[in-house]
N, C-alpha and C positions, 0 to 999 in steps of 0.2 A: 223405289217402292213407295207409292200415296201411302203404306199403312204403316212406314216404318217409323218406330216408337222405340225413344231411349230413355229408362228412367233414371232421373240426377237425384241421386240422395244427397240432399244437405245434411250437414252435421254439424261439427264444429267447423264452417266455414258458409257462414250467415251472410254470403256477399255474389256480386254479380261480375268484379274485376277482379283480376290476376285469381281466376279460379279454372285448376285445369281440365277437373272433372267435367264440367259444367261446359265448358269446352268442345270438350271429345264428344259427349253427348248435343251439344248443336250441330255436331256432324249429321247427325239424323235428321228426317223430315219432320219430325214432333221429338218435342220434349217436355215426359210428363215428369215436373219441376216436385217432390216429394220430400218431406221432415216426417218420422217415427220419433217419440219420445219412448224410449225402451228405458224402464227400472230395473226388467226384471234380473239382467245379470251381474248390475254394478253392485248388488250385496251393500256392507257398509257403506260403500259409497258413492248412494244414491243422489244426484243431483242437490245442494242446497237449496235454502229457501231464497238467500239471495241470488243464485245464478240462476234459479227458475222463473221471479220477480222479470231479469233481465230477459232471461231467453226467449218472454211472450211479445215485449217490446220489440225483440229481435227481429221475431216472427213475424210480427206485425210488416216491421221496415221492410221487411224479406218478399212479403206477401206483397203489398205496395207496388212495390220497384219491378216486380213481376206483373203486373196487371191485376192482379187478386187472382193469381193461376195457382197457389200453393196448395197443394192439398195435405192435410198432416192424417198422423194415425197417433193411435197411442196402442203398446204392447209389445211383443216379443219379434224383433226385426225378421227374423227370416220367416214367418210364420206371418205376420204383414207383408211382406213382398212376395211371399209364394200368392195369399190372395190379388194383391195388387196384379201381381204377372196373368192370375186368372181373367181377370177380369179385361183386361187391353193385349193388343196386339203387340206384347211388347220384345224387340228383339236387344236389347243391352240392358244393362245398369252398369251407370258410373258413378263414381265416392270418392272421395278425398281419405287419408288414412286417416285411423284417431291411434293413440300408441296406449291407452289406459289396455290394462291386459284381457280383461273381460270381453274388449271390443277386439284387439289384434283375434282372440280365440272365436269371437263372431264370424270376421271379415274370413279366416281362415276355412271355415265350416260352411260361408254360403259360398266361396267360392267353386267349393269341391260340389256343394249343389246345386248352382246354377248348370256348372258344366255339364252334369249328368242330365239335365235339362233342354241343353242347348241352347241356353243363352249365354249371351258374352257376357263378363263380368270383370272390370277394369276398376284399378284403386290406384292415384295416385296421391303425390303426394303436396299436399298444399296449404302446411301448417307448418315445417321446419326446415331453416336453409339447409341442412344437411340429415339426409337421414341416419339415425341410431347408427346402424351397425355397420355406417360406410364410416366412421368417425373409429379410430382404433389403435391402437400400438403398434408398432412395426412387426409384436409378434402374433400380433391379431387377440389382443386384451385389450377388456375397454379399459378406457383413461380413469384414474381414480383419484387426478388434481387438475382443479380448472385451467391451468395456466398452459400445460403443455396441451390440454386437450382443446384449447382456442388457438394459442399462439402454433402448435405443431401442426396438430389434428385436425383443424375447421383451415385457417388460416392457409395451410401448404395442399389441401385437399380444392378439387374443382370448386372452382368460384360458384355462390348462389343463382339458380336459373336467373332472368330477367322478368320484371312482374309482365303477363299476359292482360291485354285490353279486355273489356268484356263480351260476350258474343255476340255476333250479328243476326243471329236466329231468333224470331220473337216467336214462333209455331210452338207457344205452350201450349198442352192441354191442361185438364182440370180432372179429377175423380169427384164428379158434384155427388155421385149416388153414395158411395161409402166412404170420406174420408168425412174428419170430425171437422168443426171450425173451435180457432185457436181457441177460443175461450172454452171448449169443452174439455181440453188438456189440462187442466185445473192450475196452474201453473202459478197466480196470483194466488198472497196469504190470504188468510179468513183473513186474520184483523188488518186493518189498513196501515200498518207503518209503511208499507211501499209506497206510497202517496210521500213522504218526506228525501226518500229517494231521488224521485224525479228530479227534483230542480238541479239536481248537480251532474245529471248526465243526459248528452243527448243520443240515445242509441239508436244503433244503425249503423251501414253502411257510410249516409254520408256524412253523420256525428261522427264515425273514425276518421275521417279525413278531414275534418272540419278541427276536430281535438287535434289533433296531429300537426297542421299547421299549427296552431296557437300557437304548438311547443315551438316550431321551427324558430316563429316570429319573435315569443319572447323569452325562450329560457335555452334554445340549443348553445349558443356562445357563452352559458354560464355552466354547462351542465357539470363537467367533470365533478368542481368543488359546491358548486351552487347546489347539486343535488340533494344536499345533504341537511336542506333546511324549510324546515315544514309549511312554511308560509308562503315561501318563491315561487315564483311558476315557473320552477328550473326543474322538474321532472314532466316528461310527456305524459301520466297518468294514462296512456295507451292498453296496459295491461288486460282491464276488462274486454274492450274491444278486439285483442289479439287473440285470447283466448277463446270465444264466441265469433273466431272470424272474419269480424266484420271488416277486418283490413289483416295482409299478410303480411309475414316478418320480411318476405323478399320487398315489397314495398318500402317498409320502413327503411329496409339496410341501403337499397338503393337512393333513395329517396335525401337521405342525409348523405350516402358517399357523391354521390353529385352534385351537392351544393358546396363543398368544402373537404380538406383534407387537414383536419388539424387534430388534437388533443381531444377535444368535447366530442367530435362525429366519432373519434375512435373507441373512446370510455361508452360514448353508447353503444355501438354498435358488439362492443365485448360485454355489454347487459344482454342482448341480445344474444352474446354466446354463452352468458351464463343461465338460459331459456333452454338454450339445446343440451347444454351438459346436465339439465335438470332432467329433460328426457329421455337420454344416454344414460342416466343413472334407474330411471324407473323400468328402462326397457331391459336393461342387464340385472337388473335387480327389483324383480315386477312385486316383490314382497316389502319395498320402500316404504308405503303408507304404513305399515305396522311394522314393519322387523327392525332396530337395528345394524346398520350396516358394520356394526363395531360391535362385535358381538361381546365385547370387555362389558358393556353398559346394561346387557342382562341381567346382572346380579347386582345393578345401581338401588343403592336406598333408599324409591321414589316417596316423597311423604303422598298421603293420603287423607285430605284433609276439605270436603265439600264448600265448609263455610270461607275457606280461600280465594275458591275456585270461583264462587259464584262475586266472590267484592270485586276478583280479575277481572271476570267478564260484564258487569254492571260498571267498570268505572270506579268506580268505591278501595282503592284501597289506602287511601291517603297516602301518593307516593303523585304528587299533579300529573308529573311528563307520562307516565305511564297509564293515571285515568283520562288524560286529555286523547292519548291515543285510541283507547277502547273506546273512548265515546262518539271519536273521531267514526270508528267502526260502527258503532250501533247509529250514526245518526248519517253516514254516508254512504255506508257498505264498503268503506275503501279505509286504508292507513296508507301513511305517507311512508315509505322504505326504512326510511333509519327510525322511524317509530317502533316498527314493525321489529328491527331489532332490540328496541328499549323494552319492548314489552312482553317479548320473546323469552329474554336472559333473565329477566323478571320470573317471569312462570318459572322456569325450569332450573334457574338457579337458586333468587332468595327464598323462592316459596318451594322448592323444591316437587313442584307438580309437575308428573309426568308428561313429556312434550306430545304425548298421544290426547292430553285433554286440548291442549292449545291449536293442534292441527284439526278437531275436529269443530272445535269452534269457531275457529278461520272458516273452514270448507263450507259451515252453514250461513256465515256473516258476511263474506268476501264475495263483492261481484267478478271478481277476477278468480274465485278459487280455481284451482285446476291441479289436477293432483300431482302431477310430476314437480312443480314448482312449490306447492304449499307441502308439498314431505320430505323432498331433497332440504326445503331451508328451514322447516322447523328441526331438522335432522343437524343441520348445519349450525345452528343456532343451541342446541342442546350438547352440540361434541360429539355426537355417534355418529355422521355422517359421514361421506367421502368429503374429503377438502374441508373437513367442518372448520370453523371456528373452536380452539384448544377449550376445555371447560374450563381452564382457568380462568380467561377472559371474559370477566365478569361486569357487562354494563352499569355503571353507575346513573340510576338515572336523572339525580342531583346536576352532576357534572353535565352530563348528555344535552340536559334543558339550560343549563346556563350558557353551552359550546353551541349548539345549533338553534336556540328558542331564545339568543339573547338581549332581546326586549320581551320576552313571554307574551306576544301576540298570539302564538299557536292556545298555549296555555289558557291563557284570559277567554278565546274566544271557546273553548268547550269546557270549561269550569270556571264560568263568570261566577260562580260563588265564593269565589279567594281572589277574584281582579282585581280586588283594592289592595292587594299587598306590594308592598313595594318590591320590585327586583330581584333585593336581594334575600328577601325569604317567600320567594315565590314560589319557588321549585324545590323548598324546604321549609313549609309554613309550623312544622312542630318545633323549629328553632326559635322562630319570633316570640321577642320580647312578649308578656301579658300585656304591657300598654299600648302596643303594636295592633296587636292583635282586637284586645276592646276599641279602638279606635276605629278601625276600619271591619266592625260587624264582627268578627269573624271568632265564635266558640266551635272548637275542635270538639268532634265528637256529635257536633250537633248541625252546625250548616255545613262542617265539613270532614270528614273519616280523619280521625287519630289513625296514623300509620298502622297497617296491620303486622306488620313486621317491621326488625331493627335493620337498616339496609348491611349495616358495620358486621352485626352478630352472623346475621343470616348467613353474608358473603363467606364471615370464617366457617362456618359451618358445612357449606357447599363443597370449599376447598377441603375439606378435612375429609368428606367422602369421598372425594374425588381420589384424594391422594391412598384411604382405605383399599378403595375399588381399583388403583394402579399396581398397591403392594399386594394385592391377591391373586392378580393375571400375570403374575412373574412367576 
């Protein structure tokens, strides 16, 4: 057929290798290459401002590496694709899945109307080594601890596909008459802090693969322990790219098991499976970003306290390891993993704010948010989660920056206005002597926040609810 037309929706899968939609659809004689930015069903949780920042970038690479064939829309997907289908001779579409429930309940609905259409209508899957509901109990319940659901579940289950080459077919078309160009997606902030962004990420396609070595070259043989120290370039920082795509998890997984077979490939490659059990828990439990999976923690004391919440997310609470991380966020879009739980146990325990303020402010700050992962672990991190972390386990952040920051290079480098303190009251500058302190510049309260809270008091505090909210579910 000279008119046959398949359309490849892009989604969460921003690339041209190991993509299997994209694929099926080179089976056709043409391929019209298509992105909708759709608001209208994700409800609360619309797109960030950081993952939108990223996703034009994306688009950009995306468009590029196509010959400038992309054509995007913005608006309601099946209502875009019904005109799209008007308008060309189009006999398929193909899509990679996305698992967020809004879109499972999209994919669901055009498929029942395409059919009635007569067009084909194909979704695989090319975002998770395994999908959701093939990962299970032997009595067919999903898993509710990571260890049997990697080690039993993923582990003893069909090995991950092998990543696919990119297609041989370049017979893009274009929709020049109706489709928007990227920059009418509005998708860059008014104000320009996205401009500070830049320098620290190359996105794209081949910034995934480019990032991705780095790790291999210089932080894969340290990862297991090294991981855990914010300065090293012992975590692949891959995150944002996995989540936008731009490179697959079958990629990564293979990619590392074929270079080696030791400790460090395997501790990744079980990050990688604590990706999928993030997605197992949103798909069996698509009320994750808001409910509770522990429903003991509905009747929790949450304080309610604005003027908290805003020194959290500003950096400001005179607590270093945990403004160095927020700042680390406002001035990167990214935190480093074991930050992320300093400052996590932070919110929800000393300050006792509800872990719904800290997810929601990840989800708009974080180039990597993505909802199964930012509500499974702020879930995980508050105690109500599957597999959480006990709430008694309560981060010291003192300790944390002395055990993984210990020369406070992390520190120093996003709160240069305490860098001149020495060592040992760096990561607890309301302890320094007053001669300490006038010596190297430094009046609390003024170049630098007097602790908003007492870490000692707050901790007993936390635990005295906890153990309240234990004696009442009996």
């Amino acid at each position: 057929m000279t008119n046959d037309v398949a359309i490849q929706w892009f989604r969460q899968d921003l690339r041209l290798s190991d993509n299997p939609a994209l694929i099926a659809a080179s089976r056709h004689n043409n391929v019209l290459p298509i992105y909708i930015l759709d608001d209208d069903r994700a409800g609360d949780h619309v797109m960030g401002a950081a993952s939108r920042w990223w996703l034009y970038h994306s688009l950009k690479s995306l468009n590029a590496s196509i010959g400038g064939k992309l054509s995007v829309y913005q608006g309601n997907s099946i209502d875009v694709l019904t005109k799209v289908i008007g308008n060309h001779d189009v006999n398929a579409i193909y899509w990679n899945r996305c698992y967020e429930p809004w879109r499972i309940d999209c994919d669901s609905k055009l498929k029942s109307y395409l059919k009635n259409m007569g067009i084909k209508a194909e979704s695989t899957n090319g975002s998770l080594l395994w999908e959701p509901w093939s990962i299970r109990k032997d009595n067919g319940n999903p898993y509710k601890v990571f260890t049997p659901f990697y080690r039993k579940g993923c582990m003893q289950a069909q090995a991950p596909r092998e990543p696919l080459p990119p297609p041989t077919n370049k017979k893009y078309l274009q929709d020049k008459k109706n489709a928007l160009d990227i920059n009418q997606l509005g998708l860059l902030p008014k104000k320009p802090w996205g401009t500070k962004l830049s320098s620290h990420w190359d996105i794209g396609e081949s910034g995934a693969h480019t990032r991705f070595q780095k790790f291999i070259n210089e932080g894969l043989d340290h990862y297991k322990d090294g991981r855990n120290l914010p300065t090293k370039p012992y975590v692949s920082r891959i995150s944002p790219y996995l989540h936008h795509g731009e490179i697959s998890p079958n990629q990564l997984w293979y990619k590392v098991r074929n270079l080696a077979d030791n400790k460090h490939v395997d501790h990744f490659c079980s990050e990688l499976g604590w990706r999928e059990f993030s997605y197992s828990q949103l798909f069996f439990n698509p009320e994750l970003p808001t409910k509770n999976l522990q429903s003991k923690f509905d009747t929790f004391p949450w304080v309610d306290d604005s003027t908290l919440l805003v020194s959290w997310q500003k950096g400001k609470t005179g607590i270093p390891m945990v403004d160095a991380g927020m700042r680390e966020l406002w001035q990167t879009g990214y935190m480093h993993n074991r930050v992320r739980m300093i400052v996590g146990s932070f919110l929800v325990k000393n300050l006792r704010l509800h872990w719904h303020h800290g997810e929601r402010w990840f989800w708009n700050t974080l180039v990597d948010a993505d909802l199964a992962n930012n509500s499974s672990s702020w879930q995980w991190v508050a105690g109500c989660g599957a597999d959480a972390a006990p709430y008694f386990r309560i981060f010291n952040p003192v300790i944390q920056g002395q055990k993984f920051d210990a020369d406070g290079t992390y520190v120093r480098h996003f709160i240069p206005e305490i860098a001149s303190l020495p060592n040992k009251y760096l990561f607890n500058p309301w302890e320094a002597p007053e001669d300490i302190l006038k010596e190297t510049g430094i009046q609390l309260g003024s170049t630098y926040p007097k602790p908003i809270i007492d870490l000692k008091i707050s901790r007993d505090a936390a635990l005295e609810a906890f153990k309240l909210l234990k004696e009442e579910s009996l």
